[in-house]
C-alpha positions in Angstrom: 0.0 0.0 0.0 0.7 3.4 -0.1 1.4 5.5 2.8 1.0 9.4 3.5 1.5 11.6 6.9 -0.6 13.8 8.2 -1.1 15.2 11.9 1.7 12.5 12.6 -0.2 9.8 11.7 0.5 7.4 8.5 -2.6 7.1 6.4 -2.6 4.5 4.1 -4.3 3.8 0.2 -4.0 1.7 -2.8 -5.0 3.5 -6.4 -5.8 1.8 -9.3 -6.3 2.4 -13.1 -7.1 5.9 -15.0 -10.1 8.3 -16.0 -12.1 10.9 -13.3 -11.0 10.0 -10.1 -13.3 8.6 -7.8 -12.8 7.8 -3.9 -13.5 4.5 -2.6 -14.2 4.9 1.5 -15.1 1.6 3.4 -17.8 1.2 6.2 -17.4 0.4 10.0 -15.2 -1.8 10.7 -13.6 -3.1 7.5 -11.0 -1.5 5.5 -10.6 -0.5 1.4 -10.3 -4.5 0.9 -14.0 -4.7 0.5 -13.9 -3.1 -2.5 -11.6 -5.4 -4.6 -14.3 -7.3 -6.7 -15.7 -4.0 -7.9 -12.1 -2.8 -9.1 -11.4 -4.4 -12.2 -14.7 -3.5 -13.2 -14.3 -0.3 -12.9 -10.3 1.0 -13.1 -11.0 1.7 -16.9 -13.5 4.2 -16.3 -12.1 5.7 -13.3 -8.7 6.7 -11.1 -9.7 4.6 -7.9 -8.5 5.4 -4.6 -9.1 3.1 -1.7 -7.7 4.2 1.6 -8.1 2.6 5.2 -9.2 5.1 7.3 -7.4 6.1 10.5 -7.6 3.4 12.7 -8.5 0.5 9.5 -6.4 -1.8 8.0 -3.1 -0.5 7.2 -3.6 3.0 8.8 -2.3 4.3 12.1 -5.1 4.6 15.0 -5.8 8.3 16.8 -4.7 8.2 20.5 -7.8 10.5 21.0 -11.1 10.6 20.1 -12.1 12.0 17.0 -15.2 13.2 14.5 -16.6 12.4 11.6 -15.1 15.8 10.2 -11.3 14.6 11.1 -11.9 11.7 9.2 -13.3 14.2 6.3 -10.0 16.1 6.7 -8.1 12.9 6.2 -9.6 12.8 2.7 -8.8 16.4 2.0 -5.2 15.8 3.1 -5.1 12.7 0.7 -6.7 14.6 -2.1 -4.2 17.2 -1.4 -1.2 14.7 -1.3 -2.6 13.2 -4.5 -2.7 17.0 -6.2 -6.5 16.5 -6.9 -8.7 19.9 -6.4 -11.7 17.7 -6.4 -13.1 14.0 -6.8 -15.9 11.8 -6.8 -16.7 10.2 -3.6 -18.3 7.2 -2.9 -18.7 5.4 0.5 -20.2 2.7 2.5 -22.0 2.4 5.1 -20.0 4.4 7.8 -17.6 5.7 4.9 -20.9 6.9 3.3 -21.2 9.6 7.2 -17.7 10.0 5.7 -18.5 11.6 2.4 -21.6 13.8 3.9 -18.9 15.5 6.4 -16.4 16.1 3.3 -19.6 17.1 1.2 -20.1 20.0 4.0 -16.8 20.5 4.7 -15.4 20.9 0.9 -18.4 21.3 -1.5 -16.7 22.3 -4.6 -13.9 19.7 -4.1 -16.9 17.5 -5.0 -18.0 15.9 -8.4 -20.0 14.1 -7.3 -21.5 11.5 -4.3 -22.3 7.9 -3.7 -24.2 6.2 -1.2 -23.5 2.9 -0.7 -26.0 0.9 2.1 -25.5 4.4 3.9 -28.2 7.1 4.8 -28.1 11.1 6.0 -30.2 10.7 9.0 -28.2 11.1 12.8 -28.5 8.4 15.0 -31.9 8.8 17.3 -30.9 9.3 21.0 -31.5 5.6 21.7 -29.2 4.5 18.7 -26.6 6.8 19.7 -26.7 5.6 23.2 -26.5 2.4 22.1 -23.5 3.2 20.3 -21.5 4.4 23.4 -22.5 1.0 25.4 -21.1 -1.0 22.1 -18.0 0.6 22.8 -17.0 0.6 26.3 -18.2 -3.3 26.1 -15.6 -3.4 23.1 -12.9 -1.2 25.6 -14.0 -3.7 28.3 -14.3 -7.5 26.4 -12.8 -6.9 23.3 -14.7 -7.1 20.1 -15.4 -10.5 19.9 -19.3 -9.9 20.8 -19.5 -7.0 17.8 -18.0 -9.4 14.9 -20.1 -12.2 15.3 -23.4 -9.7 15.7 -22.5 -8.0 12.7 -21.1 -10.9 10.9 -25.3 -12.0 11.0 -26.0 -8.9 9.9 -23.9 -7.4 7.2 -24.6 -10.1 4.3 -26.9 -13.1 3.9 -24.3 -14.7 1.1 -22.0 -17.4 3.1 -18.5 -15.9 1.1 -19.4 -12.7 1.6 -20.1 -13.7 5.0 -16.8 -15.2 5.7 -14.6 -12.7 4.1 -16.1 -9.4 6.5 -15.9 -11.5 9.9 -11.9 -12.2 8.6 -11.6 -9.1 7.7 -13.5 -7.5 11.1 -11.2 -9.9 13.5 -8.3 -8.2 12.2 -9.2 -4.5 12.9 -7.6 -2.5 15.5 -10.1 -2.5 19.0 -8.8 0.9 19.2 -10.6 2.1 15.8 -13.8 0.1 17.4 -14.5 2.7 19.9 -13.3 5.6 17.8 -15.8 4.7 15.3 -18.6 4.2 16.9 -18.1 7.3 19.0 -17.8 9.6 15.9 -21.0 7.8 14.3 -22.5 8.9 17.8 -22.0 12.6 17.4 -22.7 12.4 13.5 -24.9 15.5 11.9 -27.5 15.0 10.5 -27.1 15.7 7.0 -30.2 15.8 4.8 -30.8 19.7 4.7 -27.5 19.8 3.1 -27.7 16.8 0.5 -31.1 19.5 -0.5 -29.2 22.5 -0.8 -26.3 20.7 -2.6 -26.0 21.0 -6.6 -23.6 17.4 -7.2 -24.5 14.2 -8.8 -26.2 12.3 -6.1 -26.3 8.4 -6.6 -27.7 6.1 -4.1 -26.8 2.0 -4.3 -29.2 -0.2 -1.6 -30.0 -3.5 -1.5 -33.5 -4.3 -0.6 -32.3 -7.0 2.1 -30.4 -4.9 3.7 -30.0 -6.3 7.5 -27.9 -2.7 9.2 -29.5 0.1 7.3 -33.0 -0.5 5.2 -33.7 0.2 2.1 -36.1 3.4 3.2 -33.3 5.4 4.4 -32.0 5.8 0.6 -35.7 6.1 -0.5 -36.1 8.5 1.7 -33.4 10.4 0.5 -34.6 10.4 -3.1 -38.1 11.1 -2.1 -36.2 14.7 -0.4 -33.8 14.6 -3.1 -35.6 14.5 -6.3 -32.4 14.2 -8.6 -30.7 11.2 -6.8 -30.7 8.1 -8.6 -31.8 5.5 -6.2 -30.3 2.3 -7.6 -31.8 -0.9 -6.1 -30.2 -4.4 -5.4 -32.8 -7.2 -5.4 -31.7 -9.7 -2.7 -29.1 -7.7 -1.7 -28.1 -7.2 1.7 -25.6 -4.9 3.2 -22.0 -5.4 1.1 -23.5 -4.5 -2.6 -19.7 -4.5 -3.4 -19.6 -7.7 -3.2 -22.8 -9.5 -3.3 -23.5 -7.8 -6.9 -20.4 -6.9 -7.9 -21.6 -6.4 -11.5 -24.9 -4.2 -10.8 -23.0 -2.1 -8.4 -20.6 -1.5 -11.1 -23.1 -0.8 -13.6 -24.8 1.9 -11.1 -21.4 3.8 -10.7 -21.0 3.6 -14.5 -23.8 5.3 -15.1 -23.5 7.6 -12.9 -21.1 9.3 -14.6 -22.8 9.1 -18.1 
């Protein structure tokens, strides 16, 4: 991988192929692995750029506690590093709170945003809490209770299944409780996916077990111009359960 410093931490990201560049960011608590089977379908069409976010995969963990907006400055500093004035973003899940913080932070540095299995809505007051138990039982046991729960959860395709609970049991416990902290405190982000004037595409399966369906049909029902592309049978890793239609949807986003 590649490696870049900023705020003495080394960040870390892989790029791949050539064309408008576009910004692969991965959910809670995975790293930019999850996106290898939609790579080659793509890297003729775009510049991809995969990083693990502080804490993930290959990426150094914060000693303290940090926001959604630190992790959108993480981008900037990459897009910086990179010499890129703007990008297309596209993120999952928690990479998708990710992209609405560098939406609001750096609107013209955008071409344009993806949703993957995300939404805009904050957490209600008993999800947040909720949030905050997950990790001090995580700072207190370990995170052995959170993979298998969201191992359930995140896919109902046994390979797919398989790969995220490897890939979750070799995540930093420290990037655990940073995460789900900084989901905690998360805006709320719909009034500004309105007011914005980007390309707004929105990839969901419709059995979805983390985040429903209705929070992307919501946001096309608020945001009249997104294109709400939807994954029949799909559940939370469209990445990799339909590599092909995800592809497709990114594709023609761009078109």
């Amino acid at each position: 991988m590649i490696k870049f410093s900023r705020d003495n931490l080394s960040l870390a990201f892989e790029r791949f192929g050539h064309g408008a560049p576009l910004v692969l960011i991965h959910g809670f608590p995975l790293d930019h692995t999850i996106w290898d089977e939609i790579v080659p379908l793509l890297k003729d069409d775009f510049d991809l750029i995969l990083p693990d976010l502080r804490g993930f995969g290959q990426s150094d963990a914060a000693d303290a506690d940090y926001a959604m907006r630190d992790l959108a400055d993480d981008l900037a500093a990459l897009l910086d590093h990179l010499g890129l004035e703007s990008a297309f973003l596209a993120g999952h899940s928690m990479g998708g709170y990710v992209a609405l913080a560098f939406a609001s932070a750096y609107p013209r540095r955008v071409r344009g945003l993806a949703l993957v299995a995300s939404q805009a809505a904050a957490d209600a007051p008993e999800r947040r809490q909720g949030r905050y138990a997950q990790a001090w039982n995580i700072a207190e046991n370990g995170i052995g209770d959170t993979v298998a729960a969201m191992t359930e959860n995140l896919t109902p395709d046994p390979r797919v299944r398989k790969f995220v609970h490897d890939l979750m049991r070799r995540q930093k416990t420290s990037a655990y409780i940073g995460s789900l902290k900084a989901m905690a405190e998360r805006a709320d982000t719909m009034q500004a996916l309105e007011e914005s004037a980007f390309p707004l595409l929105l990839v969901h399966g419709d059995a979805d077990g983390l985040i429903p369906v209705e929070r992307a049909r919501e946001i096309q029902a608020r945001v009249p111009r997104a294109r709400l592309v939807e994954l029949p049978g799909c559940g939370h890793m469209p990445m990799m359960e339909s590599p092909r239609p995800a592809a497709d949807a990114f594709l023609g986003w761009i078109k």
